[in-house]
C-alpha positions in Angstrom: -78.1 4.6 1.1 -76.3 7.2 2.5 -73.0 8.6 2.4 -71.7 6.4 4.8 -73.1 3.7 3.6 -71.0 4.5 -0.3 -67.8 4.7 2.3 -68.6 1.7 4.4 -69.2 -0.5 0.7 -66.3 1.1 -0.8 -64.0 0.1 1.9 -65.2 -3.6 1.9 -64.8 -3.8 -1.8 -60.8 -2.3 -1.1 -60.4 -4.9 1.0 -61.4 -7.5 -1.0 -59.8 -6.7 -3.8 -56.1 -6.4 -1.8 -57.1 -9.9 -0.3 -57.9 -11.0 -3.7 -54.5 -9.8 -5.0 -52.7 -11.9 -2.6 -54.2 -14.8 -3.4 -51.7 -16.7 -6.7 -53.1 -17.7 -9.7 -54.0 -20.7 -11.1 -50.8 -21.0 -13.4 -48.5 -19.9 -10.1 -50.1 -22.9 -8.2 -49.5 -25.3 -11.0 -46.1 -24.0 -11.2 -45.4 -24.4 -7.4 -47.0 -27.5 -7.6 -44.5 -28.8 -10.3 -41.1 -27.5 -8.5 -42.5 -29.2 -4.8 -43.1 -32.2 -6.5 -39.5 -32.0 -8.1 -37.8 -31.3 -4.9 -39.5 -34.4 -3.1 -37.8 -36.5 -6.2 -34.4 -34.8 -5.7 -34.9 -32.9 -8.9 -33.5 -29.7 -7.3 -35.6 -27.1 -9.2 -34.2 -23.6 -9.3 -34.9 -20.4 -11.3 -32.0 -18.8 -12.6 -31.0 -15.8 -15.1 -30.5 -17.6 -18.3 -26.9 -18.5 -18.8 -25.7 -16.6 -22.1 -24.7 -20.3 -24.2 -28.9 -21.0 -23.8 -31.2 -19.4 -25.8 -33.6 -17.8 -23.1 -37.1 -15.3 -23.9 -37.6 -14.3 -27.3 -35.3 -17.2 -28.4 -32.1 -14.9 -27.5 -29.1 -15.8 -26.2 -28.6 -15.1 -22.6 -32.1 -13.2 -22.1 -34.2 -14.0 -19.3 -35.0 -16.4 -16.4 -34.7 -20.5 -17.0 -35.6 -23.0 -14.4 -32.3 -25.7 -14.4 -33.7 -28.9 -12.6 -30.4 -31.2 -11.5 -29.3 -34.0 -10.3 -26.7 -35.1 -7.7 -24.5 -38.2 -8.6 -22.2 -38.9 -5.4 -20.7 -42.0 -7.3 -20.0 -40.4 -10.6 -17.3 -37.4 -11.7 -18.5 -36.1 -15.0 -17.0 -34.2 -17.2 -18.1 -29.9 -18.0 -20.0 -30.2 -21.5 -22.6 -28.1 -22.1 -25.8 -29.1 -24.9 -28.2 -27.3 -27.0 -31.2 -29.0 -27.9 -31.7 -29.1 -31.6 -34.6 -30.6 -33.5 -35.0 -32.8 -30.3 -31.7 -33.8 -30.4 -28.8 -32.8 -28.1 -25.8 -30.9 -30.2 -22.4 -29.9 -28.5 -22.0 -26.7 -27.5 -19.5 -24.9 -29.6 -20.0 -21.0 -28.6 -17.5 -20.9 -26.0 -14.2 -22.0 -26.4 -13.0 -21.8 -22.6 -15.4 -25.7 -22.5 -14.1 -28.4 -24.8 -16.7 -29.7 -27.0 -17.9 -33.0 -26.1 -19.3 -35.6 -28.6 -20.5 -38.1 -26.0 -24.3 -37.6 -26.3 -24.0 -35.4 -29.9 -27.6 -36.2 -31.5 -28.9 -38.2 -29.2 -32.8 -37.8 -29.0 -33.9 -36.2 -26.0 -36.6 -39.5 -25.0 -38.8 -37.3 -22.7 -42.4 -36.9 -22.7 -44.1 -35.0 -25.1 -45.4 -32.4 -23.1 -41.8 -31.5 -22.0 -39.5 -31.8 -25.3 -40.7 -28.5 -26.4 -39.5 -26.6 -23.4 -36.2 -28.1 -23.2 -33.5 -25.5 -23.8 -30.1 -27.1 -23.1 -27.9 -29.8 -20.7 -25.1 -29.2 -18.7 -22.9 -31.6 -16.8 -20.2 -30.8 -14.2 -18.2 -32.4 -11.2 -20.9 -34.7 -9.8 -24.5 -33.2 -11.1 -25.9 -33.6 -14.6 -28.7 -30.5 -15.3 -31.5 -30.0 -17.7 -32.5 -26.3 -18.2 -36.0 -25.5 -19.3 -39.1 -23.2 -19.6 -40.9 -24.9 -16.6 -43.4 -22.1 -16.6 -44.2 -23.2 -19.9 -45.4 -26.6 -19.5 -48.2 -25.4 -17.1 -49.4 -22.5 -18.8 -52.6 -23.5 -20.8 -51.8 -21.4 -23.8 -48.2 -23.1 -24.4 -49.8 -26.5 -23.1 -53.3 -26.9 -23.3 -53.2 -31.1 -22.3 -51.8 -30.2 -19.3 -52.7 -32.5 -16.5 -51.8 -32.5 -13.2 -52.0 -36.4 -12.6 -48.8 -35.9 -15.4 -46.6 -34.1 -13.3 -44.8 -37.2 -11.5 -44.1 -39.5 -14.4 -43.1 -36.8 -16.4 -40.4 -35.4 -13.9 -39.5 -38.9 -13.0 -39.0 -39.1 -17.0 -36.3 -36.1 -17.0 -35.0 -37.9 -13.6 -34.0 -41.6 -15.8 -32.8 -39.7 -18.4 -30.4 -37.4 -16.9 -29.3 -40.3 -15.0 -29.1 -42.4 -18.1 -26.8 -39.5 -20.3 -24.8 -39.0 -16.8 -23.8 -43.0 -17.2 -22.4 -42.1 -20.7 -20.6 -39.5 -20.3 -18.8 -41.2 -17.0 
């Protein structure tokens, strides 16, 4: 082969590889996959920079990005508490003392499915939406949850769906 030949070869594998770089990866698709699904169930998925009261990346306050997932109650006004999720259980947050404590769901177990507890970070109510915040990335990694199934993805987010709806009716 000649010299043009080494160009011609050289150039097809140069495209490939930017076509290949384009393409997402198999994590990204799950990931997309989970916040499409939680839009069609009015889960209104977004990806925020962790609020400082939540304990974000490297379990720090404040550090990182956090997907909040919410719900929108047009018959309900709730009150502003905020939660941190402790041993499975929601605890008041007490960090900030500009929003009163509320004892209205303190240790209440967080009754979601296993392969979501351990990503749950914190709660958050206000006005008319009650909000879970949580490493969604997490729960389809393979490394963080290797029985992830994609059949799983409904039920579980119809899970988080009842029971925000459920600690939204006692704290009304």
């Amino acid at each position: 082969m000649g010299l043009g030949g080494w160009i011609a070869v050289a150039i097809v594998l140069f495209v490939l590889g930017s076509i290949m770089a384009l393409k997402p990866s198999g994590v990204e698709q799950r990931l997309d996959k989970l916040r499409m699904t939680a839009r069609r169930l009015e889960l209104n998925p977004k990806l925020i920079a962790c609020p400082s009261w939540i304990r974000g990346k490297d379990n720090e306050y404040g550090r990182g990005m956090i997907a909040q997932y919410a719900i929108i109650l047009s018959d309900i006004k709730l009150p502003e508490t905020r939660y941190q999720v402790v041993d499975n259980q929601l605890r008041p947050d007490t960090t900030d003392n500009t929003v009163t404590a509320n004892f209205s769901l303190d240790k209440l177990p967080l009754d979601l499915p296993e392969s979501v507890q351990p990503f749950v970070k914190a709660v958050y109510s206000k006005a008319n939406s009650m909000v879970i915040f949580w490493d969604d990335s997490a729960y389809v990694k393979p490394n963080s949850n290797p029985n992830y199934r994609s059949e799983d993805i409904e039920p579980d987010l119809l899970q988080i769906k009842r029971q925000l709806n459920e600690w939204a009716q006692r704290l009304s």
